[in-house]
N, C-alpha and C positions, 0 to 999 in steps of 0.2 A: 727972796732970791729970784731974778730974773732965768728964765728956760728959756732956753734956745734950740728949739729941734731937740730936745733931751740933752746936749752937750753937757749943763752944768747936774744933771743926774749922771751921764758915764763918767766924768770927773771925780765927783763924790764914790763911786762904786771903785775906780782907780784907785784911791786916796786908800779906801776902808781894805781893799787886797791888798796895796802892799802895808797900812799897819802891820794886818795882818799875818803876813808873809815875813815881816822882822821878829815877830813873835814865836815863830816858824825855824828854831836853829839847827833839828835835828832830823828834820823831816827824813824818814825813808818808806821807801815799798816793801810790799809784803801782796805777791800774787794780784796787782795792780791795784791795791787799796795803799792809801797815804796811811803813815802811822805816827805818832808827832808824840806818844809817851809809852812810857812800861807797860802800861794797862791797855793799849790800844796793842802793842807786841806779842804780848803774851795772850789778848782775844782773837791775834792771825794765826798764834801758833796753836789754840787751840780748836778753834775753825779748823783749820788745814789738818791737822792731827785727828777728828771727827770724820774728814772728808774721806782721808787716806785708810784710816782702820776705823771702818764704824764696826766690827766686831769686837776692836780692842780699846774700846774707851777708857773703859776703867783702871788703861795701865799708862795713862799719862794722867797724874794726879799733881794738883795744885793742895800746897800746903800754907795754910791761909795763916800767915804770923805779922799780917801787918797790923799796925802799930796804931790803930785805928779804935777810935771810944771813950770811953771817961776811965777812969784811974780806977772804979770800982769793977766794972768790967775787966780792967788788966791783969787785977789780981785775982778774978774768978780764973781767967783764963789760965793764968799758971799756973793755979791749983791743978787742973786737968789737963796740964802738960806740953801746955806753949811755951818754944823755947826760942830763945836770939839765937838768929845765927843758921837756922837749918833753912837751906836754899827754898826758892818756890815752887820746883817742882820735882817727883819721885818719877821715874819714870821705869815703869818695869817690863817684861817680854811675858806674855801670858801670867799674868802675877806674880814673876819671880824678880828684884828689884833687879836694876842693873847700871843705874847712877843717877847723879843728882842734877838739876840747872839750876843756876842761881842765875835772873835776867835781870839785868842793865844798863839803862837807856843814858844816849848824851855823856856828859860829863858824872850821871853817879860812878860812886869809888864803893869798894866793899866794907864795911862797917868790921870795927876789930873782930864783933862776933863769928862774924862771917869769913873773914881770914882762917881764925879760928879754925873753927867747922870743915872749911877747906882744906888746910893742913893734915887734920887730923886723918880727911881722907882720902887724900896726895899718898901719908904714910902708910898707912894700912890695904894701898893699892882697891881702893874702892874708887869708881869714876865717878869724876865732879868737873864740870866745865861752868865758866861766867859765857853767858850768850849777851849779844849787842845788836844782831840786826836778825831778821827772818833767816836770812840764808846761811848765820853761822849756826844756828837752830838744824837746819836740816842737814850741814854738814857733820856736825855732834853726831846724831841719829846714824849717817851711814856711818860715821869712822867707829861707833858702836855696833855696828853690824845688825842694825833695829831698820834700815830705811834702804831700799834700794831704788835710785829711779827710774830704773828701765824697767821693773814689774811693779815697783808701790806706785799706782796713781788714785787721783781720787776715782771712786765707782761711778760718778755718771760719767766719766770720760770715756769706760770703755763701749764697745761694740755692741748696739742691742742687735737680736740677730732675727730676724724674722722667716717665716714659710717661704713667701713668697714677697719679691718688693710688691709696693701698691702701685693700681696703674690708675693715673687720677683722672684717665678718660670715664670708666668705668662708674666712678662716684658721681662724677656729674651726669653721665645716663640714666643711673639711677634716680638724684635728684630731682632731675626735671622730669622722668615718670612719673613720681608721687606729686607734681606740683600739680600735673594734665587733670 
């Protein structure tokens, strides 16, 4: 393949983005990172859920029932109590629960199980929401009364506060004494 100034390499690099970018149906944001499946969703909402309460991690709990292993492992696992159907994550207020997410990206549909599961706790007025993008994630949170955005942000956003500001004349007088 003949180069020309690079042309027939920017071409090829054209070519390989937009493949790429057809392969690309669902793409959305999540605090300016692209997300393109469940698993890249649910790694913003737990990032960001870290960011906002690192004191309360332990009350967004992911419940690992994916479907994932050999056939002898699925039936260790249900011996000890993996079940279809219970959402992916518990999500509680200083360890008291206070409902479930079940996330899903693009065109997945809720599994009978999971219908299931949901109904049962529709009826028994315990909260359960299906999440699809970041921002229905944090809307859940406030309509639960778990998130508010005018005081939850994440902790290095807020204000470090110091004595006095620094006067950066100062440092460099310094500096260049010790250098004499």
């Amino acid at each position: 393949m003949a180069r020309k100034n690079g042309v027939d390499i920017w071409k090829r690099i054209v070519a390989a983005e937009a493949t790429a970018m057809r392969g690309v149906k669902n793409l959305q944001y999540a605090n300016g990172r692209a997300i393109n499946s469940e698993d890249d969703l649910c790694s913003e909402m737990v990032r960001w859920w870290d960011l906002v309460f690192p004191d309360r991690k332990q009350d967004f709990i992911h419940i690992p029932n994916e479907g994932s292993g050999s056939a002898k492992r699925g039936r260790e696992l249900k011996k000890i109590g993996v079940r279809a159907g219970i959402p992916d994550y518990l999500v509680c207020k200083y360890g008291k629960p206070v409902g479930w997410i079940e996330v899903k990206f693009g065109k997945n549909k809720l599994l009978p199980e999971q219908i299931k599961f949901r109904d049962v706790c529709m009826a028994h007025d315990v909260k359960w929401v299906e999440v699809r993008s970041f921002d229905q994630f944090k809307q859940c949170l406030q309509k639960w009364g778990l998130y508010n955005p005018e005081t939850d942000k994440p902790k290095f956003f807020q204000e470090v506060k110091t004595e006095k500001p620094l006067d950066i004349n100062k440092i460099f007088k310094k500096v260049a004494k010790n250098e004499k």
